[in-house]
Backbone bond lengths (Angstrom), bond angles and torsions (degrees), N, CA, C in turn:
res aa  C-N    CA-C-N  psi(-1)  N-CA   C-N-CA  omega(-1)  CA-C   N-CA-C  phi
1 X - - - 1.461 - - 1.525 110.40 -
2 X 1.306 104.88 154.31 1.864 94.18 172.79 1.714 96.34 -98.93
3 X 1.352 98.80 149.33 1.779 101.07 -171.73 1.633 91.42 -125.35
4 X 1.260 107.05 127.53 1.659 124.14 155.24 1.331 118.47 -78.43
5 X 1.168 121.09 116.76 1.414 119.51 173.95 1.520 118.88 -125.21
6 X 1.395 117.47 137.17 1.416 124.63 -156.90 1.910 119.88 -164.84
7 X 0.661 119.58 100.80 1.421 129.26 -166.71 1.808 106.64 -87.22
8 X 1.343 100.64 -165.24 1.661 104.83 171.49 1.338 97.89 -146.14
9 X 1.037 130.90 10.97 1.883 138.79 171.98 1.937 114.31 -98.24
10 X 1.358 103.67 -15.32 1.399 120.37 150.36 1.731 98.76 99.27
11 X 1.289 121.23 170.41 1.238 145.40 -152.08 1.735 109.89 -46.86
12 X 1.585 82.81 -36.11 1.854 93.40 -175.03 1.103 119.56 -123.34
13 X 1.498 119.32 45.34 1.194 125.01 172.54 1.385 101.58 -85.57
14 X 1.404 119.32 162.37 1.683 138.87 138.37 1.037 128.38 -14.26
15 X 1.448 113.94 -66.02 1.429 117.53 173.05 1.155 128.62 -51.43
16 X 1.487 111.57 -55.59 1.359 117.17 -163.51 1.245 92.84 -81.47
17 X 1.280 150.11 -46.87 1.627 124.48 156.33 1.413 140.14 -27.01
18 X 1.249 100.49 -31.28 1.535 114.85 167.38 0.861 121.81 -67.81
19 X 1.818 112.88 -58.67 1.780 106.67 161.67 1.227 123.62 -56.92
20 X 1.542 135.67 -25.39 1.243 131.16 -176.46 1.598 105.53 -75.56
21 X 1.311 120.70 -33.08 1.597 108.96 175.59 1.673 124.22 -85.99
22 X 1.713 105.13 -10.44 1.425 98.09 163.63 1.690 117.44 -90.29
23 X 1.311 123.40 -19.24 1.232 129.16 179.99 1.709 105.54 -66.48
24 X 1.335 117.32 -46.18 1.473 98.03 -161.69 1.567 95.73 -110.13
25 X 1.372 106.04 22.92 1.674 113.28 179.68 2.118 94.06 -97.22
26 X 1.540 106.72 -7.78 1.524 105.69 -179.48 1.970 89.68 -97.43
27 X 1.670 92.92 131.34 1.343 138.99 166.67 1.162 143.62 -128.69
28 X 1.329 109.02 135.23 2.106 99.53 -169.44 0.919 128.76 -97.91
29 X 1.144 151.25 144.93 1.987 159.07 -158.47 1.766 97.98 -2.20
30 X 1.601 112.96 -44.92 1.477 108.69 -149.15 1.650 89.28 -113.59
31 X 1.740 117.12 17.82 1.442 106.42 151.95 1.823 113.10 81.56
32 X 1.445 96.02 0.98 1.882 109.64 166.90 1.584 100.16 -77.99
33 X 1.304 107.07 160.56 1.625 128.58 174.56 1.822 86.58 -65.25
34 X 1.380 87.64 148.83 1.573 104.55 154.59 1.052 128.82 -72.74
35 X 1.862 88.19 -43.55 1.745 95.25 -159.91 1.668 99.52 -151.96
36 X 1.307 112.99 145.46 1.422 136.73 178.96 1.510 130.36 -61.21
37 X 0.997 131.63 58.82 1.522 139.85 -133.73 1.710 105.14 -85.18
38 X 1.377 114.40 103.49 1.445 112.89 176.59 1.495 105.75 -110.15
39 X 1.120 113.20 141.45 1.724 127.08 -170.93 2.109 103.66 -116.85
40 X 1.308 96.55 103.90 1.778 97.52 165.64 1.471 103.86 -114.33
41 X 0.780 114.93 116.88 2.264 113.72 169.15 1.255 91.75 -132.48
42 X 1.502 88.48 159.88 2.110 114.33 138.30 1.486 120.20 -30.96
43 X 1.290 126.41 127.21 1.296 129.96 168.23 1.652 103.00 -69.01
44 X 1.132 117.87 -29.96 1.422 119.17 166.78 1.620 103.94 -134.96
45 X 1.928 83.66 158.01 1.705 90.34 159.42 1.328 145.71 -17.36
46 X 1.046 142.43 112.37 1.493 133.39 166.10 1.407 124.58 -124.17
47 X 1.355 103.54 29.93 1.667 107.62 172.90 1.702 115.37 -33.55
48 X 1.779 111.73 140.89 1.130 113.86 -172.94 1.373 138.13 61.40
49 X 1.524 114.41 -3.56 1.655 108.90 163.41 1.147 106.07 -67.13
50 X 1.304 159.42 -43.16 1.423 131.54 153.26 1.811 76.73 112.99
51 X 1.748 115.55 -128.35 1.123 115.09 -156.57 1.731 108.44 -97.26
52 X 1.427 113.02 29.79 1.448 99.02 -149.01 1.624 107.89 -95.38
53 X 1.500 114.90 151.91 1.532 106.23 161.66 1.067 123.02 -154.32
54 X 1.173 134.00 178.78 1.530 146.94 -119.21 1.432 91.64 -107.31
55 X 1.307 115.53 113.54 1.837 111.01 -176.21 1.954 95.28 -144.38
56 X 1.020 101.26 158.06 1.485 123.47 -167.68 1.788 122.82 46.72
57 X 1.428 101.66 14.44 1.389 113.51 142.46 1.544 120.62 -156.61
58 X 1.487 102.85 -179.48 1.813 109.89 -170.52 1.465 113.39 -44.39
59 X 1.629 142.62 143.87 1.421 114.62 126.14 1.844 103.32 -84.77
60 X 1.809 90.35 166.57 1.148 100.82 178.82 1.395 121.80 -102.39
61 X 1.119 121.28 124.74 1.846 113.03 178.05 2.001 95.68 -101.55
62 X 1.469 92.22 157.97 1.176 110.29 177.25 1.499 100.88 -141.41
63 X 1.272 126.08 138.10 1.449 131.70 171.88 1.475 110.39 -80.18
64 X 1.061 132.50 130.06 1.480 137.13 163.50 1.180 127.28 -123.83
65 X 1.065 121.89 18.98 1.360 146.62 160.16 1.514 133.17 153.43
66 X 1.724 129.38 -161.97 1.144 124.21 175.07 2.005 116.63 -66.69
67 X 1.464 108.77 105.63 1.356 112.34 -165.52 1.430 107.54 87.10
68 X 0.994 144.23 -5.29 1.435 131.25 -156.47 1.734 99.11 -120.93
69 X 1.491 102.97 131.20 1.782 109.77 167.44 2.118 106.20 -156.83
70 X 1.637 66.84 151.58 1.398 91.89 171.82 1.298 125.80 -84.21
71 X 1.331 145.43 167.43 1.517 112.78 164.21 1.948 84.27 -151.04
72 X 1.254 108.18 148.66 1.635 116.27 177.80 2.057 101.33 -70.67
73 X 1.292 119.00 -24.87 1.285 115.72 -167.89 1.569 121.39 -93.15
74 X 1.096 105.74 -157.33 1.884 108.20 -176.05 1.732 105.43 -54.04
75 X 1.244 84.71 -175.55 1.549 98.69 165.47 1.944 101.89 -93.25
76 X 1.099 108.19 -45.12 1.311 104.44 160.38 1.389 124.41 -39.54
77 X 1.504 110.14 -64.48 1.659 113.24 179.36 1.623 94.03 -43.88
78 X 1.065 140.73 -52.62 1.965 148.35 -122.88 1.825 80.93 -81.04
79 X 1.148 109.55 -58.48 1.989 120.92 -175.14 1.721 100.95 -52.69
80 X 1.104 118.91 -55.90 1.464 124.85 -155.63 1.722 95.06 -65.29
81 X 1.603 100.48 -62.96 2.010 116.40 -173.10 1.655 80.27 -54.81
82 X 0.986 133.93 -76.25 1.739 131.34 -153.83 1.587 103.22 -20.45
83 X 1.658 98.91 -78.86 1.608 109.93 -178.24 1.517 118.11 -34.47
84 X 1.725 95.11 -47.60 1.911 95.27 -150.15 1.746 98.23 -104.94
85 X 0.944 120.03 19.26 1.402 122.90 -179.50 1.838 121.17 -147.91
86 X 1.452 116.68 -23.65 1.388 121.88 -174.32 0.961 104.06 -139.36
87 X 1.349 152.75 -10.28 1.398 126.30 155.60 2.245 106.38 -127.28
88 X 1.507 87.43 9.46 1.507 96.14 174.96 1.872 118.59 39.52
89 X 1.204 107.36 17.30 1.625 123.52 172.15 1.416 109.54 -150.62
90 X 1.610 99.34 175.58 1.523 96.52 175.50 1.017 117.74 -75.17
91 X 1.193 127.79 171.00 1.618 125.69 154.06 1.367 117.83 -73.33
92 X 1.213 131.52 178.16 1.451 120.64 176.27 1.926 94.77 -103.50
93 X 0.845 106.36 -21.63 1.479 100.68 179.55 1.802 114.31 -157.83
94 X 1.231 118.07 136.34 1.675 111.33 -167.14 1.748 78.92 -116.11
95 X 1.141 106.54 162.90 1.687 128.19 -176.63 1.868 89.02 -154.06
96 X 1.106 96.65 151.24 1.770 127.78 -172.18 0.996 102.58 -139.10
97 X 1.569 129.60 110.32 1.217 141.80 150.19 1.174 115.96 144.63
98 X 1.504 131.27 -153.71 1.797 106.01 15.76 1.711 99.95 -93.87
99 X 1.136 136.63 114.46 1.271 144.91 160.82 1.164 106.99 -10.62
100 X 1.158 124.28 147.75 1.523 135.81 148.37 1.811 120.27 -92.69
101 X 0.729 98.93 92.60 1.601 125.38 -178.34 1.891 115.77 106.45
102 X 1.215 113.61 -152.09 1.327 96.10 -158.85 2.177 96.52 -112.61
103 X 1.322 83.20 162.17 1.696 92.82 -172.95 1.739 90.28 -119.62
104 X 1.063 136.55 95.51 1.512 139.79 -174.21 1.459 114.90 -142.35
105 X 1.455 114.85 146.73 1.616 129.88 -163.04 1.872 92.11 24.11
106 X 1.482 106.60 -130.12 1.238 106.32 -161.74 1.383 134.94 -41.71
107 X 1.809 94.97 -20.14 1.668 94.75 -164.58 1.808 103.04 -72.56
108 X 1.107 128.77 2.22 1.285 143.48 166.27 1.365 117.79 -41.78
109 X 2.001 96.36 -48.36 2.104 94.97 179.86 1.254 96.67 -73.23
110 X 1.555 134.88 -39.87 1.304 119.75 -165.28 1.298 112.76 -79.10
111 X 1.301 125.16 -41.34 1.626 108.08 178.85 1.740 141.84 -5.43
112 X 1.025 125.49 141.81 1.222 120.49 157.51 1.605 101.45 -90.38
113 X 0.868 114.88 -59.20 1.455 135.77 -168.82 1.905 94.66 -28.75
114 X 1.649 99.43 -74.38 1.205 124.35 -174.77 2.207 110.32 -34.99
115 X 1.730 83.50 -63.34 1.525 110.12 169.89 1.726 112.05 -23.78
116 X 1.551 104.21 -77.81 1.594 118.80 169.09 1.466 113.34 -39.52
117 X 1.126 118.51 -49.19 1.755 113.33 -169.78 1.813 103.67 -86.29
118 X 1.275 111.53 -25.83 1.615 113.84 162.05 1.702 108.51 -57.06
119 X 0.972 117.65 -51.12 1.820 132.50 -166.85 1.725 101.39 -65.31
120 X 1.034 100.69 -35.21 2.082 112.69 175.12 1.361 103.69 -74.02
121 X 1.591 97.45 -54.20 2.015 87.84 177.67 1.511 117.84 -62.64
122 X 1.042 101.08 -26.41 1.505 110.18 -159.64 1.783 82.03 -78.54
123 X 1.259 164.41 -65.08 0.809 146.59 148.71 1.359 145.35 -67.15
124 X 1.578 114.14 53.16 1.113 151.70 152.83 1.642 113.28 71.49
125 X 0.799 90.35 25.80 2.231 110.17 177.73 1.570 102.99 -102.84
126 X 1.225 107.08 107.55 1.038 135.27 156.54 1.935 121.50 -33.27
127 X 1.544 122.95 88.57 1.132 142.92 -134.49 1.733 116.09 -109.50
128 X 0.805 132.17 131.10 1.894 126.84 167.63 1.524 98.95 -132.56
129 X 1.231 121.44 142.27 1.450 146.04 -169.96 1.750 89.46 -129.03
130 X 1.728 113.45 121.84 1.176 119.25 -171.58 1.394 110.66 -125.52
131 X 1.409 138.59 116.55 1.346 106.46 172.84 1.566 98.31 -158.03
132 X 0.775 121.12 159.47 1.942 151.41 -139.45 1.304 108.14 -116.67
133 X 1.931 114.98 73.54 1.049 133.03 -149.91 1.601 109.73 -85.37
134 X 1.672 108.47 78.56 1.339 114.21 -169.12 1.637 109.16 -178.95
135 X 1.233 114.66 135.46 1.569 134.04 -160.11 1.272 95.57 -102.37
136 X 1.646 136.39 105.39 1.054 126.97 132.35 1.918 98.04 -168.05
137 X 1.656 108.45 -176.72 1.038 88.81 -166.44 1.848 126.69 -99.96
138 X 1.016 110.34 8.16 1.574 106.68 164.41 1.633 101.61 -130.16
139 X 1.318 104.42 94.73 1.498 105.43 151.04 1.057 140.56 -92.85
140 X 1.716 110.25 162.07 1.618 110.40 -163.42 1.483 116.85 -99.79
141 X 1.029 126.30 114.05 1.431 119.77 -156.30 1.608 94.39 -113.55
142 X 1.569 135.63 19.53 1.709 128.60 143.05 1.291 110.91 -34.84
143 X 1.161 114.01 -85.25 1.502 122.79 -172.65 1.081 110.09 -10.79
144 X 1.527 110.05 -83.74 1.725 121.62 176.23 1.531 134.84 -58.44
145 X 1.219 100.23 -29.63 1.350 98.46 157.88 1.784 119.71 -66.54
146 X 1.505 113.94 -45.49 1.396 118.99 -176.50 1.471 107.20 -43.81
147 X 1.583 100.38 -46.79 1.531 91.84 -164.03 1.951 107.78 -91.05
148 X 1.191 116.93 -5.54 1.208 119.72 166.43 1.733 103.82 -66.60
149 X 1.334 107.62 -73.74 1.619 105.08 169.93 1.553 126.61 -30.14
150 X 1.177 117.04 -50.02 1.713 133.08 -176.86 1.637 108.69 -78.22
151 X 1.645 112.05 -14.37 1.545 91.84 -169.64 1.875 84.45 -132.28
152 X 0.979 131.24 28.93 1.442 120.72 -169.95 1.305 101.19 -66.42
153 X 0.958 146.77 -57.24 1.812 162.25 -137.96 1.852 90.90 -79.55
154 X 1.576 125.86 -53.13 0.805 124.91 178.55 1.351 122.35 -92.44
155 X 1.218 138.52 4.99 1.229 146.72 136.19 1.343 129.41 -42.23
156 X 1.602 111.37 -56.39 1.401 143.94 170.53 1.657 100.72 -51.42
157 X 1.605 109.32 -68.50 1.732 109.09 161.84 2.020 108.69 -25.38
158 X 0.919 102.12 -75.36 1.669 100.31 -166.80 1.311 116.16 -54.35
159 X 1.319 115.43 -12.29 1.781 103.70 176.41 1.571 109.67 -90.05
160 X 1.223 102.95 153.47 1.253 133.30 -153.82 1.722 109.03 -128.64
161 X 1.495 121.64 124.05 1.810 123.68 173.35 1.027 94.82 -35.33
162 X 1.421 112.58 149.23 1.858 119.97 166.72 1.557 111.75 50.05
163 X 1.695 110.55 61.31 1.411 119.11 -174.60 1.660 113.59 -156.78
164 X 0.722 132.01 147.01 1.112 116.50 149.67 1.629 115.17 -139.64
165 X 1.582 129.33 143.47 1.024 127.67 -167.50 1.569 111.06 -90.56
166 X 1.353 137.22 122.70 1.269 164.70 -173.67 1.753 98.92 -93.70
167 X 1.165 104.14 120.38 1.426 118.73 161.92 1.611 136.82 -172.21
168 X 1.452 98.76 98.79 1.660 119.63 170.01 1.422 126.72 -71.98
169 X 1.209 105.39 117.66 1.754 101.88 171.60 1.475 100.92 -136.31
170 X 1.618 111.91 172.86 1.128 113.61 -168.81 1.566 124.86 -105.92
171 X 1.741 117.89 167.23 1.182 114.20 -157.92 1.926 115.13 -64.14
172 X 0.835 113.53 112.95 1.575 123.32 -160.71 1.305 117.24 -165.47
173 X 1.849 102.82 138.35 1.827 118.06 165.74 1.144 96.83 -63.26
174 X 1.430 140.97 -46.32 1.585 118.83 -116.70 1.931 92.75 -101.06
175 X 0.979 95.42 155.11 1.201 131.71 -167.65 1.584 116.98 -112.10
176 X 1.060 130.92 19.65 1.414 152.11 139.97 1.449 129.86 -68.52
177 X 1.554 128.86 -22.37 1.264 143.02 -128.23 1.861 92.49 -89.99
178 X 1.535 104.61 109.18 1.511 108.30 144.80 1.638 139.29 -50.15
179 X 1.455 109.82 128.32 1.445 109.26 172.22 1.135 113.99 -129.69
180 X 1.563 116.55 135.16 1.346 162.43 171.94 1.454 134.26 -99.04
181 X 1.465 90.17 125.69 1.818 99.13 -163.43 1.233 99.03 -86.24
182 X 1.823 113.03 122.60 1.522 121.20 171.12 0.994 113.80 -137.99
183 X 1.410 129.42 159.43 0.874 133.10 179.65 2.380 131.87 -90.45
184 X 1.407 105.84 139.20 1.602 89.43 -166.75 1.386 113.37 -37.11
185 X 1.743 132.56 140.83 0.924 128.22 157.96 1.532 128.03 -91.70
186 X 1.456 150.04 174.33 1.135 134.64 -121.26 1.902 64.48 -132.11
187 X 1.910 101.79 138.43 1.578 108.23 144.32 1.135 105.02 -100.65
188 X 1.159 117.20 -172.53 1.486 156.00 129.36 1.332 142.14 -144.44
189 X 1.503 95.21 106.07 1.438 110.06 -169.30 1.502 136.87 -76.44
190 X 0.648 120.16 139.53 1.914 124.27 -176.67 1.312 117.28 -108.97
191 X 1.138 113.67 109.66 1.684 102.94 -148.06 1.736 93.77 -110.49
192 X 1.226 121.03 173.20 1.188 117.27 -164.19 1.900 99.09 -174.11
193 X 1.870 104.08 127.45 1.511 132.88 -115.99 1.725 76.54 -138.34
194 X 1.467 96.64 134.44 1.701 111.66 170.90 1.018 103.81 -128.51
195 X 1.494 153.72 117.74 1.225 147.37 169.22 1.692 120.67 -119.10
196 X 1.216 102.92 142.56 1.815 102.01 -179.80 1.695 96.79 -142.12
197 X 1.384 104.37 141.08 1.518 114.37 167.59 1.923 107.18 -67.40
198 X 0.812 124.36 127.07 1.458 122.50 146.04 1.453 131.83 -80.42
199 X 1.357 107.53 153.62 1.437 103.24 164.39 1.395 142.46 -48.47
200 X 1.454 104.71 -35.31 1.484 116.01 158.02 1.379 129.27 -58.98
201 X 1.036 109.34 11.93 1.599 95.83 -157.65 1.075 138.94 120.86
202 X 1.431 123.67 -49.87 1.180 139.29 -158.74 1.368 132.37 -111.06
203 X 1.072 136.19 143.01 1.431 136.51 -163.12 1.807 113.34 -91.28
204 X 1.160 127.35 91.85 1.576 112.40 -148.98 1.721 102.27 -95.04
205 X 1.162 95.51 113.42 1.828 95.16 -178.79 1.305 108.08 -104.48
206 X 1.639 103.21 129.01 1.764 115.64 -174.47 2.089 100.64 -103.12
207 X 1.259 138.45 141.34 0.839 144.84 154.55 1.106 104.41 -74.31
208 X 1.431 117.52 129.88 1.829 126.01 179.34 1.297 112.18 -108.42
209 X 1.150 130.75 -178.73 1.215 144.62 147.98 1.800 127.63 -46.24
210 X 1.537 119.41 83.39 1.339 123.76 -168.77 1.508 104.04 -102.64
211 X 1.305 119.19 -152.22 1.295 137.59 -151.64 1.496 106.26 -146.52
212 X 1.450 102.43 142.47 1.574 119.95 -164.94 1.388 112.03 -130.40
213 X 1.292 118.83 129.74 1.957 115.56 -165.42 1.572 86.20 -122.16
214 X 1.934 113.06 137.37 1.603 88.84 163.35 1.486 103.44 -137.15
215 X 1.396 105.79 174.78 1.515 106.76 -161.40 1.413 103.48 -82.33
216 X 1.211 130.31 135.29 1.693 132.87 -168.51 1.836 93.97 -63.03
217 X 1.135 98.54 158.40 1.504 98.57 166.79 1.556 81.41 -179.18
218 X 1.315 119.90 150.65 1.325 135.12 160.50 1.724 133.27 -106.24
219 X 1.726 86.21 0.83 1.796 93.32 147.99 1.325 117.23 -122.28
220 X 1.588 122.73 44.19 1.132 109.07 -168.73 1.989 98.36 -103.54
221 X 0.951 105.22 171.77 1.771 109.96 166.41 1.369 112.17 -56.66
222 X 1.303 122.60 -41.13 1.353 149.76 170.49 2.155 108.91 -23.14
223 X 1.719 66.71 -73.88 1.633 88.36 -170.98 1.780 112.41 -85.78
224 X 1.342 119.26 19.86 1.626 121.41 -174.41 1.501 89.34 -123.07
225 X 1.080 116.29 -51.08 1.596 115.00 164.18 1.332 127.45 -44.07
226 X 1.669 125.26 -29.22 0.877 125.83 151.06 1.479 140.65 -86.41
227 X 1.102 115.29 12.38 1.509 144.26 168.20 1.363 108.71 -72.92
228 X 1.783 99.27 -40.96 1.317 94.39 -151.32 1.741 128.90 135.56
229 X 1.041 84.51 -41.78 2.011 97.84 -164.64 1.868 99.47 -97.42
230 X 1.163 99.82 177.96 1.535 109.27 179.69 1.314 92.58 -100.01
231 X 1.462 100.07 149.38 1.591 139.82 169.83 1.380 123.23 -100.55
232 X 0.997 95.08 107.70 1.579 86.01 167.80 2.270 114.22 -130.36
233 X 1.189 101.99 151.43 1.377 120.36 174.86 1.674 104.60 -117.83
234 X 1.299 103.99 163.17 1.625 126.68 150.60 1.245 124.44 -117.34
235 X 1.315 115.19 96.63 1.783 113.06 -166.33 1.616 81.44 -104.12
236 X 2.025 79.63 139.71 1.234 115.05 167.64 1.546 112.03 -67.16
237 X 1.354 117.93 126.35 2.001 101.63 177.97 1.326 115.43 -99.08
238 X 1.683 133.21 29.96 1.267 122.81 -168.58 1.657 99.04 -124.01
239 X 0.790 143.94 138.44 1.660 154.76 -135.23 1.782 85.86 -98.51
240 X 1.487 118.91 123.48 1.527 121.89 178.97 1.858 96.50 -110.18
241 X 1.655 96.29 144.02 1.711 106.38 169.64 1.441 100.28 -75.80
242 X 1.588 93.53 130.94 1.844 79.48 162.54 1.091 116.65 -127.92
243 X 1.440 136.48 44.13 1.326 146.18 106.28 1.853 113.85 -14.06
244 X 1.428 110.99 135.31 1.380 109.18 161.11 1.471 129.88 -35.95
245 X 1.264 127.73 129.47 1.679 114.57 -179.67 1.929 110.73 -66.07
246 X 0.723 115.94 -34.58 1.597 130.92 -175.30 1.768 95.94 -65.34
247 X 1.247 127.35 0.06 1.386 119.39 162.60 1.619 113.44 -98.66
248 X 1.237 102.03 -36.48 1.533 105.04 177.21 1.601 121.97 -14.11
249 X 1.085 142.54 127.76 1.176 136.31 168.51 1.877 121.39 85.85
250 X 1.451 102.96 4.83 1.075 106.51 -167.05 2.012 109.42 -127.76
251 X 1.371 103.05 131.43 1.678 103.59 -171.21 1.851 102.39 -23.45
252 X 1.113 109.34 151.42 1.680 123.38 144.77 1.529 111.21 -82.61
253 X 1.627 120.54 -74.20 1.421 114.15 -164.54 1.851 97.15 -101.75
């Protein structure tokens, strides 16, 4: 297969090294690649742009090697330039990540991570959103890779047009790790605001480090992640009314 790979933690993160050495580390009986491994990211970080991209000026690509680019824009822009500029087709499959920390219930709208594998579904490429549902600073991304490597073929089975597949597991060697279909669980965040006047003018507001409450549920991603095992969802990527259907078509005022 040719595999797109693209994160939102940027070109030289961890993760996406990790996936790049288990993907083309898979070989068949006679020891050929499986699969065709092209790399587009962020030249830097972009945690939390969610769906956003680069419009009324350039992104920038930079080549960094055979298959390999940088791009100055989203993780979104990285999917869109990939297709229509560097490999001029689809991919057969785009993968996102593996995140550095976790993408769960809400943190889903904000993602970049999430964003990129939405932008593949959304143009009909078959998508996985990966990320390494755990806060600290050297994580182990075996685990998830093992079972990304060992279950790819049937992964690919479960996605669905207008889908993209969501899946968090935690920072871990072991190579045992169960996964379980749940559904996003609900945050709520408490966000918390630093502000200083500058000399220029301007009022400079930093987003800090706040606090997150979530709603218990015992099928949520939330609560399987804390078990232990990987999570996975299939989020729908097309925006649903949630108004009654039996109003459809009929005045409001």
């Amino acid at each position: 297969m040719r595999i797109l790979l693209t994160n939102d933690d940027g070109i030289q993160s961890d993760g996406i090294f990790a996936l790049i050495d288990t993907i083309t580390a898979m070989k068949d009986a006679n020891g050929k690649s499986l699969h065709q491994v092209w790399v587009v990211a962020p030249e830097h970080e972009r945690s939390g742009v969610s769906h956003a991209m680069t419009l009324k000026k350039p992104a920038k690509l930079r080549r960094l090697g055979d298959f390999r680019y940088s791009c100055s824009g989203t993780p979104v822009d990285c999917i869109i330039i990939a297709g229509l500029a560097i490999l001029h087709e689809k991919p057969d499959l785009v993968i996102s990540g593996i995140n550095r920390g976790p993408n769960l219930g809400t943190d889903i709208i904000y993602s970049g991570t999430c964003g990129a594998a939405r932008q593949a579904a959304l143009q009909g490429i078959p998508a996985i959103a990966v990320s390494c549902a755990a806060y600290c600073d050297n994580l182990e991304y075996e685990g998830l890779t093992s079972f990304l490597s060992g279950n790819l073929e049937e992964l690919i089975a479960l996605w669905k047009p207008d889908s993209f597949i969501n899946i968090n597991g935690p920072s871990t060697k072991s190579r045992d790790l169960k996964a379980v279909w749940t559904v996003p669980g609900k945050n709520k965040y408490i966000d918390n605001l630093k502000c200083f006047d500058g000399l220029d003018g301007y009022t400079y507001c930093f987003l800090t480090e706040g606090g997150e409450e979530r709603t218990p549920d015992n099928l949520s991603d939330h609560h399987v992640i804390s078990q232990g095992h990987i999570a996975i969802s299939l989020i729908e990527v097309h925006p649903r009314a949630f108004h009654e259907s039996s109003l459809n078509g009929k005045f409001v005022f």
